[in-house]
PyMOL Python script that loads the backbone (N, CA, C, O; Angstrom):
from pymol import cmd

cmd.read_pdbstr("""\
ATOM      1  N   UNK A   1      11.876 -61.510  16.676  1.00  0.00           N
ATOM      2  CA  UNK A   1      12.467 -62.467  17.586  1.00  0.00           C
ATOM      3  C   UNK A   1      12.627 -63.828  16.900  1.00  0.00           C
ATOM      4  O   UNK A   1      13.617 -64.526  17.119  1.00  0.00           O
ATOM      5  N   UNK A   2      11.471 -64.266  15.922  1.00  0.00           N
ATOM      6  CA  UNK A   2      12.073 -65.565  15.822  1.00  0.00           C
ATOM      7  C   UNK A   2      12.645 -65.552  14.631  1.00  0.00           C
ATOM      8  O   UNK A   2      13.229 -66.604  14.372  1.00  0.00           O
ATOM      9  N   UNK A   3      12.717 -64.152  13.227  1.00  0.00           N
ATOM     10  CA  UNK A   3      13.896 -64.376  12.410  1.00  0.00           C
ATOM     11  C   UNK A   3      15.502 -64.382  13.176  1.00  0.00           C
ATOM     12  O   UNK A   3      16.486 -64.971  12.728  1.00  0.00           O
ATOM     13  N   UNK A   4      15.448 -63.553  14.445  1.00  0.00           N
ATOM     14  CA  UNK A   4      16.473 -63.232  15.084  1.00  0.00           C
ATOM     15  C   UNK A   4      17.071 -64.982  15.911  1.00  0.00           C
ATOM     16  O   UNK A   4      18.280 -65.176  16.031  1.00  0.00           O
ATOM     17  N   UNK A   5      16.150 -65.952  16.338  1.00  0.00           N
ATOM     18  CA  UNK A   5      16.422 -67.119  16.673  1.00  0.00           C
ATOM     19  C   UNK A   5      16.681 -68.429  15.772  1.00  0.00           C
ATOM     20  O   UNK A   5      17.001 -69.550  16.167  1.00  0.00           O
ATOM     21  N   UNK A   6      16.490 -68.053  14.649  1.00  0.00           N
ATOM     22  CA  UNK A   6      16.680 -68.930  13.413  1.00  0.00           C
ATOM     23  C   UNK A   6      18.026 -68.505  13.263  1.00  0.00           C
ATOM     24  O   UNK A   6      18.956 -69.260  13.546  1.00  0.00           O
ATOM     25  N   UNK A   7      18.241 -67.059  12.729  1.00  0.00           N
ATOM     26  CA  UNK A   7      19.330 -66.276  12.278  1.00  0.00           C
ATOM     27  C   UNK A   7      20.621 -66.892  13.192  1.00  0.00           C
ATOM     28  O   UNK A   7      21.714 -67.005  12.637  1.00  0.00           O
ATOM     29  N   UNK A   8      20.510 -67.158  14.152  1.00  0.00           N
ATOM     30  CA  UNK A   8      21.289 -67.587  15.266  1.00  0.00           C
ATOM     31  C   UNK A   8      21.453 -69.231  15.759  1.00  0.00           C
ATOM     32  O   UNK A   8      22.487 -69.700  16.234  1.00  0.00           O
ATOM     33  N   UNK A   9      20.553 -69.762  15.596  1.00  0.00           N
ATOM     34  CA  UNK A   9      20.343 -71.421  14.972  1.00  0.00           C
ATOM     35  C   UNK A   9      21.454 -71.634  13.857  1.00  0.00           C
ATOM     36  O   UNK A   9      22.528 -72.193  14.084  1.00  0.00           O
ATOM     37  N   UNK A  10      21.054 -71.104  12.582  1.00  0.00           N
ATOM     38  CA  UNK A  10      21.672 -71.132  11.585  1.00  0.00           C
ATOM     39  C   UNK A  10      22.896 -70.782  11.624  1.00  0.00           C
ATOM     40  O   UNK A  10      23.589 -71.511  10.915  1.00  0.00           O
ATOM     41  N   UNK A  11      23.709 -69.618  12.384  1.00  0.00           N
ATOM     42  CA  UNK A  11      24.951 -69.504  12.198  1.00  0.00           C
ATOM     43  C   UNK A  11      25.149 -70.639  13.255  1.00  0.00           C
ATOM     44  O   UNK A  11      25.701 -71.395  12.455  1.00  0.00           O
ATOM     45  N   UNK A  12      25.139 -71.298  14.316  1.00  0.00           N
ATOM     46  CA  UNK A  12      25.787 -72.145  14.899  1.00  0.00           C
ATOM     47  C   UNK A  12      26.140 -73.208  14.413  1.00  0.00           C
ATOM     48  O   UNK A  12      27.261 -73.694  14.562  1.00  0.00           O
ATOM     49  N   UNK A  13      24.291 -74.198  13.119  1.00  0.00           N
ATOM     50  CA  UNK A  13      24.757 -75.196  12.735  1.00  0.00           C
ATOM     51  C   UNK A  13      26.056 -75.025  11.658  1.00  0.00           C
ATOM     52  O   UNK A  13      26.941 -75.875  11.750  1.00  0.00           O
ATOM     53  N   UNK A  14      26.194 -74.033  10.713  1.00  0.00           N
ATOM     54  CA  UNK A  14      26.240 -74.140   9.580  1.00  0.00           C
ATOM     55  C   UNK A  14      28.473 -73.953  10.571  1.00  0.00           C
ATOM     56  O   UNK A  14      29.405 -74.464   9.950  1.00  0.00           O
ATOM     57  N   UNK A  15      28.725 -73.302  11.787  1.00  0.00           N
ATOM     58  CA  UNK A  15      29.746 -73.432  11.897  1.00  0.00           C
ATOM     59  C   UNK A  15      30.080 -74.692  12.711  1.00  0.00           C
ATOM     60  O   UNK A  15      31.229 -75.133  12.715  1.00  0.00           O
ATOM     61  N   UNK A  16      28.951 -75.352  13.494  1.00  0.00           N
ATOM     62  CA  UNK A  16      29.434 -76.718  13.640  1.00  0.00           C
ATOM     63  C   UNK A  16      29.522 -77.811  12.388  1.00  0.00           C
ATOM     64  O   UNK A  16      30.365 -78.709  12.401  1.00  0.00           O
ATOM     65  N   UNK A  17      28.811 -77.686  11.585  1.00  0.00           N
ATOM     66  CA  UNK A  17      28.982 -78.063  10.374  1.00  0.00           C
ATOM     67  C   UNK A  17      30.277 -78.235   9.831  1.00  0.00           C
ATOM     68  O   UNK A  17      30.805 -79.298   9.504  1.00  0.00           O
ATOM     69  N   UNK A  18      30.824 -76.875   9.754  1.00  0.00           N
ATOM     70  CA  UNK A  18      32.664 -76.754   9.306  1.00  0.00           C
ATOM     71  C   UNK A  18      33.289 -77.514  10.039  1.00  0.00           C
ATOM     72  O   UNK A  18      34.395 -77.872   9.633  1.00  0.00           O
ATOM     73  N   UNK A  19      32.826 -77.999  11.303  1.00  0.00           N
ATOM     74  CA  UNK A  19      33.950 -78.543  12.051  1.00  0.00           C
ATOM     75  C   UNK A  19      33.940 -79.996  12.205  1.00  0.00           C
ATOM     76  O   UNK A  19      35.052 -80.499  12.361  1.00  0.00           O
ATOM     77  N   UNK A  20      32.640 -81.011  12.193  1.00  0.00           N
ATOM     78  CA  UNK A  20      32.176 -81.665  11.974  1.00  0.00           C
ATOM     79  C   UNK A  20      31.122 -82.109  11.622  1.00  0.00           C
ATOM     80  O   UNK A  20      30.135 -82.283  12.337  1.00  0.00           O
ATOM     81  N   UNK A  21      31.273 -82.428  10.028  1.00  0.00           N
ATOM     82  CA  UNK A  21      30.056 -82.983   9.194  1.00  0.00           C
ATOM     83  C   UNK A  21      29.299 -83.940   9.544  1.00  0.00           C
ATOM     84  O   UNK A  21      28.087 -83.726   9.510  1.00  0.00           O
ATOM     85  N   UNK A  22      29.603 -84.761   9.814  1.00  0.00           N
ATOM     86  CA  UNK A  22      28.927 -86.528  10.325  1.00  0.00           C
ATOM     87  C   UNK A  22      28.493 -85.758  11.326  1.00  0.00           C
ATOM     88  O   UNK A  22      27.364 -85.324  11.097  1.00  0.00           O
ATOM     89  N   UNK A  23      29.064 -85.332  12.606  1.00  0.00           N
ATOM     90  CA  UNK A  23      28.066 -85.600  13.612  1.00  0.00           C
ATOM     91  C   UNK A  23      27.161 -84.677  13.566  1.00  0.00           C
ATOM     92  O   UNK A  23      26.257 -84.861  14.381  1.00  0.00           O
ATOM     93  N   UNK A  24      27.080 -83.914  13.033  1.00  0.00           N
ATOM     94  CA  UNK A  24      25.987 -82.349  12.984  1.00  0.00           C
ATOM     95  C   UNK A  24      24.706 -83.141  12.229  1.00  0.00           C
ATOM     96  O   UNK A  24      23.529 -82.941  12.526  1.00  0.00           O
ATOM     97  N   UNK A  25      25.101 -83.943  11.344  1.00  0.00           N
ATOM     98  CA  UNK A  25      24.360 -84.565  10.455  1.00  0.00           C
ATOM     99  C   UNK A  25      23.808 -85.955  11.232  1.00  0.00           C
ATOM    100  O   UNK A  25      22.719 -86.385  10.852  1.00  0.00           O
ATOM    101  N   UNK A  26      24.393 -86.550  12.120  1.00  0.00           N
ATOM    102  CA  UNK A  26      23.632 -87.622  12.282  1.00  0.00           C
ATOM    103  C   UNK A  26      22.788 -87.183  13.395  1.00  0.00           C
ATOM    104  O   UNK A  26      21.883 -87.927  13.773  1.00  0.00           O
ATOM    105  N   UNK A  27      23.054 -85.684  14.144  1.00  0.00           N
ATOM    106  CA  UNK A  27      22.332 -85.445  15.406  1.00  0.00           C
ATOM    107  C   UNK A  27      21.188 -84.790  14.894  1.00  0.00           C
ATOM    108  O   UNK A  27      20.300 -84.466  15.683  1.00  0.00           O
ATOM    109  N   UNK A  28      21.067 -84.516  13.526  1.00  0.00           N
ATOM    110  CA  UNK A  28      20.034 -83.086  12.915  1.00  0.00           C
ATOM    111  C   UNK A  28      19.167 -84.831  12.236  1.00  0.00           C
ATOM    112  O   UNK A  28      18.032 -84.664  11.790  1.00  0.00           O
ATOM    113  N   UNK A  29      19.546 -85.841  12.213  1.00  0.00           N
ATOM    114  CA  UNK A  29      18.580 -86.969  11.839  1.00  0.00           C
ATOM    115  C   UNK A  29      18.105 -87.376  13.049  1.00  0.00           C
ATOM    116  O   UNK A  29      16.879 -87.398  13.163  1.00  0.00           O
ATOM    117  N   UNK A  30      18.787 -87.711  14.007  1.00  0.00           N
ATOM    118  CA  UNK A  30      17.701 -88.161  15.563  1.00  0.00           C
ATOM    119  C   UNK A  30      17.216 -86.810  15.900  1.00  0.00           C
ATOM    120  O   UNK A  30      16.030 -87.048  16.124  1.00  0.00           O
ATOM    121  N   UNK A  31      17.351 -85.731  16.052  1.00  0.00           N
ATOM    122  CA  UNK A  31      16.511 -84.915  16.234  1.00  0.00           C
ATOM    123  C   UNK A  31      15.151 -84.755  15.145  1.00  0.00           C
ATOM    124  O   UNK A  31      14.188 -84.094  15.533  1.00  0.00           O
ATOM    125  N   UNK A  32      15.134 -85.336  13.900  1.00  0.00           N
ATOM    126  CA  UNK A  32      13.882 -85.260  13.644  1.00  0.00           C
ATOM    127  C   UNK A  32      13.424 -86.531  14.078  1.00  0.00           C
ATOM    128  O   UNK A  32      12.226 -86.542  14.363  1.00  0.00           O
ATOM    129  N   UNK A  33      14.081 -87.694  14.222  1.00  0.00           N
ATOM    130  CA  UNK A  33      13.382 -88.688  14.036  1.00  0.00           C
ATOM    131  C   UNK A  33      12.387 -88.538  15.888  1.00  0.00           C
ATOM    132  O   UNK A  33      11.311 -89.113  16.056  1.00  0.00           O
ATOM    133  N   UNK A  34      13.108 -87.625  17.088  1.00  0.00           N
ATOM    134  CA  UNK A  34      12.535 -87.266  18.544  1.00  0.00           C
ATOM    135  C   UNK A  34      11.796 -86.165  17.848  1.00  0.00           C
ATOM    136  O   UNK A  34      10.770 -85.824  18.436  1.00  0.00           O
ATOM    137  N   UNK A  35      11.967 -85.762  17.151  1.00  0.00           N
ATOM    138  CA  UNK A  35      10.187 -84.774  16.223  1.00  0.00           C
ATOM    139  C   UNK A  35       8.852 -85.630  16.076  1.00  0.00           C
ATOM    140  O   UNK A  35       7.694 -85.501  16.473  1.00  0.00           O
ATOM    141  N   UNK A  36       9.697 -86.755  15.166  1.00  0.00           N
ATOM    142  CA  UNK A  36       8.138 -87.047  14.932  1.00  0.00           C
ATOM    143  C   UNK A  36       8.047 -88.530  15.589  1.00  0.00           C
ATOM    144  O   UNK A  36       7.332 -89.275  14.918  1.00  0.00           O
ATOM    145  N   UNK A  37       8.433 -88.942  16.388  1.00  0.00           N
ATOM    146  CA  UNK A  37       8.668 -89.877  17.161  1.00  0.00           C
ATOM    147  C   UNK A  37       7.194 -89.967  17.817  1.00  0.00           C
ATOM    148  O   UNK A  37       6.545 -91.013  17.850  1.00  0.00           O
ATOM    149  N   UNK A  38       6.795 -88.846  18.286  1.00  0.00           N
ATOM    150  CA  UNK A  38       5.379 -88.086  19.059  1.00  0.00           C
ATOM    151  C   UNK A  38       4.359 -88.434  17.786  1.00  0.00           C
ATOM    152  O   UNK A  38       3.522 -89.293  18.064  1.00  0.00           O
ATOM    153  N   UNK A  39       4.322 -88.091  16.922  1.00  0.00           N
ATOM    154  CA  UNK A  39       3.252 -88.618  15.654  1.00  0.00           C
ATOM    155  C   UNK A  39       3.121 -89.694  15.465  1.00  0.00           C
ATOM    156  O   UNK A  39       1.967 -90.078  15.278  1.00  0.00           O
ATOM    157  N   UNK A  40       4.397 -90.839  15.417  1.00  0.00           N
ATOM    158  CA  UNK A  40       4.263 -92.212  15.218  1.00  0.00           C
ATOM    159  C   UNK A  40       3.766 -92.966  16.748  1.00  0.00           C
ATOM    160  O   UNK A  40       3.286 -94.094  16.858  1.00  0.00           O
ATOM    161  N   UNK A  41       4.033 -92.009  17.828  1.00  0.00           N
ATOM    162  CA  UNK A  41       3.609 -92.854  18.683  1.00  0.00           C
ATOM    163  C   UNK A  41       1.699 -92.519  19.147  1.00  0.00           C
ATOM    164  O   UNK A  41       0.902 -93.214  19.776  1.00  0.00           O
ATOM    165  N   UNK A  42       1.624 -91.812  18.803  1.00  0.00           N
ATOM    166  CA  UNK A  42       0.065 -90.905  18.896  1.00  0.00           C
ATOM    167  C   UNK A  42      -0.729 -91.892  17.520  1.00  0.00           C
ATOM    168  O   UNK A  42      -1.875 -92.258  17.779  1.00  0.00           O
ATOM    169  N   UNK A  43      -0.454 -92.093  16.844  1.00  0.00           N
ATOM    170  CA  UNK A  43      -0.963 -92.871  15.280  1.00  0.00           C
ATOM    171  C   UNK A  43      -1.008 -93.943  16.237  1.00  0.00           C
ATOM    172  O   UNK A  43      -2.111 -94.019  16.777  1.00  0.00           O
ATOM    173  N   UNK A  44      -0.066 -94.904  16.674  1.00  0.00           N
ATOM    174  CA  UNK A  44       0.163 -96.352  17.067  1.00  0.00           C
ATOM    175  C   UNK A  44      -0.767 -96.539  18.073  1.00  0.00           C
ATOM    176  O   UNK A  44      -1.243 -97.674  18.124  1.00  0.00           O
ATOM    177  N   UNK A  45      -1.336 -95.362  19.266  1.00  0.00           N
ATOM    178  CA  UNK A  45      -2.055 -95.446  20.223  1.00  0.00           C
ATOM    179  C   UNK A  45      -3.675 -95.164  19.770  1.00  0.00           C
ATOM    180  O   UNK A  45      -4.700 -95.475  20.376  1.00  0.00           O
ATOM    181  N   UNK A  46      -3.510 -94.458  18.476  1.00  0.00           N
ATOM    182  CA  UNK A  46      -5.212 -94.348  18.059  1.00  0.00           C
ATOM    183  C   UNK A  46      -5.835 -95.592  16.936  1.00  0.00           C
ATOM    184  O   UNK A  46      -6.992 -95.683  16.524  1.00  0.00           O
ATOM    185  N   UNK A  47      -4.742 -96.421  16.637  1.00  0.00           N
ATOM    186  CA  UNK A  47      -5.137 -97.348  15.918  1.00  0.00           C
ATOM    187  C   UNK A  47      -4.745 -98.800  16.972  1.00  0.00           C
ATOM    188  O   UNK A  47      -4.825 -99.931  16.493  1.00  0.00           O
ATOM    189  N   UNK A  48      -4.524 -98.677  17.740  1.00  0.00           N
ATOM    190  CA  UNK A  48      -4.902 -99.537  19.202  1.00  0.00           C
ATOM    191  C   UNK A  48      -6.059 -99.086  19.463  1.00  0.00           C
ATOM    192  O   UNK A  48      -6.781 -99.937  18.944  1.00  0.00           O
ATOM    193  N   UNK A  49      -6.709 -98.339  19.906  1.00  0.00           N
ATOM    194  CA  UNK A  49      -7.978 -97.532  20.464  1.00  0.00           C
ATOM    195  C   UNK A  49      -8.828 -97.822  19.481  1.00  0.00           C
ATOM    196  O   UNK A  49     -10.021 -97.811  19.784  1.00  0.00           O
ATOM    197  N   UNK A  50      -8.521 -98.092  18.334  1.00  0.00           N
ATOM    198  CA  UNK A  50      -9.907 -98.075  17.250  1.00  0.00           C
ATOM    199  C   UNK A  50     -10.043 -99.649  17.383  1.00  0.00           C
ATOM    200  O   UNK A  50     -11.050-100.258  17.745  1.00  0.00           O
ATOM    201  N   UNK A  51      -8.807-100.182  17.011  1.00  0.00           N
ATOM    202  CA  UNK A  51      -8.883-101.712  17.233  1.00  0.00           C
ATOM    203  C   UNK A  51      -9.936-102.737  18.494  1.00  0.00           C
ATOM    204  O   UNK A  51     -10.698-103.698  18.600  1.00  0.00           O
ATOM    205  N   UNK A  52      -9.407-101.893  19.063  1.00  0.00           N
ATOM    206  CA  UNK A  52     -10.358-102.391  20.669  1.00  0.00           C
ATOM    207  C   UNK A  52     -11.399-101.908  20.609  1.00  0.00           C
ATOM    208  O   UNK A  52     -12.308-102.578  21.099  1.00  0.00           O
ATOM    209  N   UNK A  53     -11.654-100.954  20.179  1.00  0.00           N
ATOM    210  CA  UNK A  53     -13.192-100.449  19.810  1.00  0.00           C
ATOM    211  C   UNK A  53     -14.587-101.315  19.172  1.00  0.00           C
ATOM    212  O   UNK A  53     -15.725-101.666  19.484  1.00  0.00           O
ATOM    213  N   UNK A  54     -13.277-101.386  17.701  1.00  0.00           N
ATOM    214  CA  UNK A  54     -13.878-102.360  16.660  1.00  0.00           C
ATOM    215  C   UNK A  54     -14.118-103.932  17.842  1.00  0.00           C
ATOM    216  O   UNK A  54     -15.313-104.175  18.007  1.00  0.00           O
ATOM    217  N   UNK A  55     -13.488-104.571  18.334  1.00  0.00           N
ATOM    218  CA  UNK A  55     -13.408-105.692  18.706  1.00  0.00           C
ATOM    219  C   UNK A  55     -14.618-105.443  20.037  1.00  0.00           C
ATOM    220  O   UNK A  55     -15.590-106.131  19.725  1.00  0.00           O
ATOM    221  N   UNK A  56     -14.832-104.883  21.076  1.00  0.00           N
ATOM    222  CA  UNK A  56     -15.917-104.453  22.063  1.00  0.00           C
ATOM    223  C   UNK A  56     -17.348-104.535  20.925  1.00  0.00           C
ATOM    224  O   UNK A  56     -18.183-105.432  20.819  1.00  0.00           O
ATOM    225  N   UNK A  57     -17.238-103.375  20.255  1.00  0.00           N
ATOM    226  CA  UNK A  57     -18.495-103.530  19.237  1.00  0.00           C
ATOM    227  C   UNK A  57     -18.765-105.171  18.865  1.00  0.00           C
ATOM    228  O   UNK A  57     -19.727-105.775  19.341  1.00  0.00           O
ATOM    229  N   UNK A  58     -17.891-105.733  18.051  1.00  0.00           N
ATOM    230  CA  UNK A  58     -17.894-106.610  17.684  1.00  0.00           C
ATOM    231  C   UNK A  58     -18.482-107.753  18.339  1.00  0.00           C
ATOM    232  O   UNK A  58     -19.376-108.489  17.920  1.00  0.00           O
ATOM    233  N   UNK A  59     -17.645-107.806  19.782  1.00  0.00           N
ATOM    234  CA  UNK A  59     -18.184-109.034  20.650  1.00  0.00           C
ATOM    235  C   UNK A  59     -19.684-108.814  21.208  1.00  0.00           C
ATOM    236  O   UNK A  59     -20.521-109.713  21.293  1.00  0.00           O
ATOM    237  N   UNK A  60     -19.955-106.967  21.707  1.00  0.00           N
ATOM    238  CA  UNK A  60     -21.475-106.797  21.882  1.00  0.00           C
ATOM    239  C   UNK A  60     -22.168-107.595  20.973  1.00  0.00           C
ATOM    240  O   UNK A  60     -22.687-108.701  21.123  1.00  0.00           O
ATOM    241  N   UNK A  61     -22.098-106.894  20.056  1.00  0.00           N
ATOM    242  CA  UNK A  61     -22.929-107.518  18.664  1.00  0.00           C
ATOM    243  C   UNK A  61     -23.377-108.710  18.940  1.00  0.00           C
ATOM    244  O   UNK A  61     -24.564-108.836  19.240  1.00  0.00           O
ATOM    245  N   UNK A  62     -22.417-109.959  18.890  1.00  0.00           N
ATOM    246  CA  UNK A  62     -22.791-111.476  18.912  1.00  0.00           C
ATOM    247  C   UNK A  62     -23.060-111.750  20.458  1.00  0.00           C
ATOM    248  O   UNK A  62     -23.865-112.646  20.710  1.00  0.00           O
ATOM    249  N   UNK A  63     -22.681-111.314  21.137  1.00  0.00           N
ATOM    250  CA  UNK A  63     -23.563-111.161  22.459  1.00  0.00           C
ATOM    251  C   UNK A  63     -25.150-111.037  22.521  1.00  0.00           C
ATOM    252  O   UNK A  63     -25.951-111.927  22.806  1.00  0.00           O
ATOM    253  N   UNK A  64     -25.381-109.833  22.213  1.00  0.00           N
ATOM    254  CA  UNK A  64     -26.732-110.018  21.563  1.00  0.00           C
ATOM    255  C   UNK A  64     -27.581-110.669  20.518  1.00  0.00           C
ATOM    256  O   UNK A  64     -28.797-110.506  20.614  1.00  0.00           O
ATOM    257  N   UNK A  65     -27.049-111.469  19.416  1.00  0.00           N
ATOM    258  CA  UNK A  65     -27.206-112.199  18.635  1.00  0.00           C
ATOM    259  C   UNK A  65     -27.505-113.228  19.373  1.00  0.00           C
ATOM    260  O   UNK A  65     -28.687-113.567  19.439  1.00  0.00           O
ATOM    261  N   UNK A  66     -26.293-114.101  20.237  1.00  0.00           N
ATOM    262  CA  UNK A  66     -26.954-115.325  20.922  1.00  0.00           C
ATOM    263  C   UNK A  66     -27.787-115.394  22.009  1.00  0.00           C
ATOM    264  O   UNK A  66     -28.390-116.423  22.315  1.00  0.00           O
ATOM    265  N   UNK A  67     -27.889-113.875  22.888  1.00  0.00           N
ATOM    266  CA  UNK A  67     -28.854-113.957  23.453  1.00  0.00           C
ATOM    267  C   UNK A  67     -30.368-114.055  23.393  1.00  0.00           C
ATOM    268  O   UNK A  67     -31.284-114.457  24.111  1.00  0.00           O
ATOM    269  N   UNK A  68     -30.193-113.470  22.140  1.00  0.00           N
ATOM    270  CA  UNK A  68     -31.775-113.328  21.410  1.00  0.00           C
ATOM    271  C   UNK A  68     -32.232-114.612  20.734  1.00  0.00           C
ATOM    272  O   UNK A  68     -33.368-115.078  20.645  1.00  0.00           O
ATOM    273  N   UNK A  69     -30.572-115.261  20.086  1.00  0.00           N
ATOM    274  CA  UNK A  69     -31.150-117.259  20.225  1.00  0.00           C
ATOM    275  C   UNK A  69     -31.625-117.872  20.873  1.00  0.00           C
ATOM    276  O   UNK A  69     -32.685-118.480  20.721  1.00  0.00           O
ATOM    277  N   UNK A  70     -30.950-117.842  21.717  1.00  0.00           N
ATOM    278  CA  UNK A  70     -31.653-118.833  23.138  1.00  0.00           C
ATOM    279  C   UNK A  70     -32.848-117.903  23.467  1.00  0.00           C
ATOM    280  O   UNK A  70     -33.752-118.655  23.829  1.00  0.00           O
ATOM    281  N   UNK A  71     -33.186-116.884  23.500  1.00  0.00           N
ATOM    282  CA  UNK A  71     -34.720-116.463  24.482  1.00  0.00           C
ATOM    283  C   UNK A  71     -35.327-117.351  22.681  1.00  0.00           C
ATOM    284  O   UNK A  71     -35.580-118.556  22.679  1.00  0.00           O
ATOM    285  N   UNK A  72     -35.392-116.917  22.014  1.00  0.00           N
ATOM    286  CA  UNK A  72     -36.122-118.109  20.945  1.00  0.00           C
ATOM    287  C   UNK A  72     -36.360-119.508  21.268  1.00  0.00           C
ATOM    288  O   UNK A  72     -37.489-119.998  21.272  1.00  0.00           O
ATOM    289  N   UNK A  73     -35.084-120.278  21.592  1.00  0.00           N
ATOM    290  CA  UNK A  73     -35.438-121.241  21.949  1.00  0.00           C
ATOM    291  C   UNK A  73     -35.403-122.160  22.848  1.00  0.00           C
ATOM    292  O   UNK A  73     -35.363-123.388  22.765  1.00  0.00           O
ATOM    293  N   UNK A  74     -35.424-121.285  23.907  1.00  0.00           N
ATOM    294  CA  UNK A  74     -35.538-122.139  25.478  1.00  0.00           C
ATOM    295  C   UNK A  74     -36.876-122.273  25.477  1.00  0.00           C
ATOM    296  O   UNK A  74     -37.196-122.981  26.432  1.00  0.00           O
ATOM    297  N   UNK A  75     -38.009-121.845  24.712  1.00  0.00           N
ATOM    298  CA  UNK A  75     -39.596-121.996  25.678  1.00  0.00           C
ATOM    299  C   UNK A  75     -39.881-123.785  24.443  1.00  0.00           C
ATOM    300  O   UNK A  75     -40.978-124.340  24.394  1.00  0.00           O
ATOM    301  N   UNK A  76     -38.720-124.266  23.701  1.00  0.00           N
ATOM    302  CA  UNK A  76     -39.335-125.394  22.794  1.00  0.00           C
ATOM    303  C   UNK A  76     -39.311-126.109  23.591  1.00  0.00           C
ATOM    304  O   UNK A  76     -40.407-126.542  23.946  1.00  0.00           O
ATOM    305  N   UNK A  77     -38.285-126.531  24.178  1.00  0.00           N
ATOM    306  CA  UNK A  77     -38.876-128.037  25.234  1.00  0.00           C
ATOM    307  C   UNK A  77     -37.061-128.834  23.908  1.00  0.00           C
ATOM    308  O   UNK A  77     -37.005-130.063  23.947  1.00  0.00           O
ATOM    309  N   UNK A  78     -36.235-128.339  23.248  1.00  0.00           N
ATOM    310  CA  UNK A  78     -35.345-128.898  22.419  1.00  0.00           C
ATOM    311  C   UNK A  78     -35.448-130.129  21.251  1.00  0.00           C
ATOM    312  O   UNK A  78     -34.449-130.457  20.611  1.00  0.00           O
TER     313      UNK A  78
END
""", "prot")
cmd.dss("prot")
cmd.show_as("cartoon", "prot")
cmd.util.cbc("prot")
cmd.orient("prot")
């Protein structure tokens, strides 16, 4: 079945092809570029997600850093 759906893919492009080059060709480029369109947008959403990650960690961190300042030095009297 799917040499039989290629086999049949292939004769369509290769006779739209004969009939018009440019457009067979510029539609077989946005069709990959709606291929991987899904990869670049999945990458863009996990390096947002790490970003905000990194930055939450980050602000905890010094959150706790200055909290643990001040319990140091609120009992001095300044």
């Amino acid at each position: 079945m799917l040499l039989s759906t290629i086999s049949i893919v292939t004769f369509l492009v290769l006779v739209a092809y004969d009939v018009w080059p440019i457009g067979v060709s510029v539609m077989g480029v946005l069709v990959v570029l709606l291929i991987f369109l899904q990869f670049i947008m999945y990458a863009m959403h996990r390096f947002s997600a790490s970003t905000s990650h990194i930055w939450t960690a980050g602000k905890n961190a010094t959150d706790k850093v200055v909290r643990g300042f001040r319990k140091l030095t609120s009992g001095h009297g300044g």
